[in-house]
Structures are given as structure tokens and as C-alpha cells.
N, C-alpha and C positions, 0 to 999 in steps of 0.2 A: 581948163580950170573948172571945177565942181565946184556949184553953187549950193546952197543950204536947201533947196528943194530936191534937188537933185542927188544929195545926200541921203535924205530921206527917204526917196522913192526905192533908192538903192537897198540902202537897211532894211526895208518893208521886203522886199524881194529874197534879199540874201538868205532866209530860211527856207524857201522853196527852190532855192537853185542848187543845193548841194552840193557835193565834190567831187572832183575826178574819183574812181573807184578802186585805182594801182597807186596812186602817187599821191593820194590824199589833200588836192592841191587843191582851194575855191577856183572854182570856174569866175571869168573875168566878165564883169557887168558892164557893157556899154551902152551908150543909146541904140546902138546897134543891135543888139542883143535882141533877139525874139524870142519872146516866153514858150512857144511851140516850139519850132525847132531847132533850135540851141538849147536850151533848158531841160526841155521834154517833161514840162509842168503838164499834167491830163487836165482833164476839163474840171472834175472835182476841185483840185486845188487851186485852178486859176479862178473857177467862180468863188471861193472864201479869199484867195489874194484880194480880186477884182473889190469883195463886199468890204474888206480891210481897205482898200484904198481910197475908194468912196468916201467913207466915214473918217477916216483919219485926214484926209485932205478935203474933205468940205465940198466933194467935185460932185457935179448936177452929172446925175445919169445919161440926161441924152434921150438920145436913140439908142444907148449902147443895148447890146445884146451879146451875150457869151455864145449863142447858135452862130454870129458872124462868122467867128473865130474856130468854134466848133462845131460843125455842124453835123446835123445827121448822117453818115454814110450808111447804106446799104446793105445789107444781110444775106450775103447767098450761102447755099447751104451744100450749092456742089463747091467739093473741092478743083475742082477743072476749070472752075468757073473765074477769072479776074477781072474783078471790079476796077475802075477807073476811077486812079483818086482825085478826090473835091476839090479845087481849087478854093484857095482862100485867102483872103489879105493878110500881111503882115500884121504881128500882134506886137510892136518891140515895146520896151525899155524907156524909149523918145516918145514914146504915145503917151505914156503915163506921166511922162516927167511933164511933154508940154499941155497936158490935161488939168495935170497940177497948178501949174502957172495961168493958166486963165481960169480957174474956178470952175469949170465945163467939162464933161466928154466931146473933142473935136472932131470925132472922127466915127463915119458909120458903117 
């Protein structure tokens, strides 16, 4: 069952998640859901999501930082050359909702 926070957090999302692009179908929001790789939200539009979400739910920044999630990779300029990609934490759906719920960024 979806709660009224949880609703919202949802709604807030649901213009940066867009649709499938054959079938024109909304992509399914769960707490599961990771804004990076399920969604495939760049960094641009998650930091104005993130600035939306703040403000609208009243949630104290933290420690947050959008570099957690996104962080700087590397720039090589041989094509021969593959970089090893950046490990990074989950950024889901449940982060925001239970951020919401205690007035806080919980998570660094």
C-alpha cells in the first residue's frame, strides 16, 4: 500500500522518468527503482529533481552530495584505452521516500 508520502515522492519523479520508447508505456516506479540505472536520469536532471525534492518535502540536506551518485570519471582520449567504471551506491526511489519521512537526508 502507498502512503501519501510516497505518492508524492512518486509524482515528483514521474516527469523525469519518462516512457518506454516502442510502446509508449510509463516505466513502473518502485522503491526499488534507481534513478541512475533504471531511469537513466543524468546528473543535470537529478541535481534539479534532488533541488525539487528538498524544497518540496522540507528534507535538511545532509551530507548529501550529487558527486556520491555522480561522480567524476575520467577522460581518456585514446580510443584503445578502457577506463574502469566508478563504483557507486544506489541512488533508488526508497532513499527519497524514507528521507521524506524523517525530515533528513539519511543516507551519505
Amino acid at each position: 500500500m502507498v502512503n501519501e508520502i510516497e505518492q508524492k515522492v512518486y509524482e515528483l519523479i514521474r516527469p523525469y522518468a519518462g516512457t518506454y520508447l516502442f510502446n509508449m508505456k510509463k516505466v513502473e516506479l518502485t522503491p526499488e527503482t534507481d534513478l541512475d540505472t533504471d531511469l537513466s536520469i543524468d546528473e543535470l536532471e537529478v541535481e534539479d529533481l534532488m533541488n525539487e525534492f528538498f524544497d518540496k518535502f522540507n528534507v535538511e540536506r545532509g551530507n548529501f552530495s550529487i558527486e556520491t551518485y555522480f561522480p567524476d570519471t575520467p577522460l581518456s582520449w585514446n580510443p584503445f584505452k578502457k577506463t574502469e567504471p566508478v563504483p557507486v551506491p544506489d541512488f533508488t526511489i526508497g532513499m527519497l521516500i524514507e528521507s521524506a519521512k524523517a525530515g533528513k537526508w539519511l543516507y551519505d
